[in-house]
N, C-alpha and C positions, 0 to 999 in steps of 0.2 A: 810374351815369354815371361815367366817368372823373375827373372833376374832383373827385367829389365829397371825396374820401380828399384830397386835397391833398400828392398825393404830388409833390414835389418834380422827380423822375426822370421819370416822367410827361407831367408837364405840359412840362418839356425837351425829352422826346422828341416831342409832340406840336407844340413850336415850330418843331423842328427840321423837319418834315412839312411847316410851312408855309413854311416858307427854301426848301424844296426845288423846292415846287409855284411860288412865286417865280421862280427860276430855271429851272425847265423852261416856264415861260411865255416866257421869254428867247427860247426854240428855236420858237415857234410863229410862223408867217408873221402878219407885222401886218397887220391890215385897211386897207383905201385910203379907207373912206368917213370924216368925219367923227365921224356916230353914231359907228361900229364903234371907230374911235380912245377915242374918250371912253370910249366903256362898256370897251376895252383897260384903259386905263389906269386908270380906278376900280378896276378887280378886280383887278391888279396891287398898287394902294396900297394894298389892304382887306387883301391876304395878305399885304407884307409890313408891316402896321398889326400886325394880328393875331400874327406871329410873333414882332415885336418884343417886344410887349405881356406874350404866354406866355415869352417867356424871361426879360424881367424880373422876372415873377409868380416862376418858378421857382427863378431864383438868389437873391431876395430868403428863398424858405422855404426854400431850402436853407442859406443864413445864418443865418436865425432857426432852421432842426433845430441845426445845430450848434453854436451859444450853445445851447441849452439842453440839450444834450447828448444831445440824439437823432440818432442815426444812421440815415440810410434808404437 
């Protein structure tokens, strides 16, 4: 698995995947019905939940590689 290494870099660029995905939601025709509204905008805030999440995961061990003098 990806994650599992904790590589710093990584898990960044996998954040950065979901900023994307994020934004190219931007560009998709919005649904008119209610439902379709709602379940939009859940999957919307799950991706950019999620990407927020991986990039603070990521700069936080990237912090901590380099206090302890690991370079990745």
């Amino acid at each position: 698995m990806l994650l599992r290494e904790k590589n710093p870099r990584v898990i960044i660029k996998i954040g950065m995947v979901f900023v994307l995905c994020f934004f190219v939601m931007n560009l998709l025709p919005h649904p008119t019905s209610s439902l379709g509204d709602g379940l939009f905008d859940g999957v919307h805030g799950v991706l950019l939940g999620v990407a927020i999440g991986l990039l603070m995961w990521g700069t936080y061990l990237n912090g901590k590689n380099r206090r302890a003098g690991n370079r990745n």
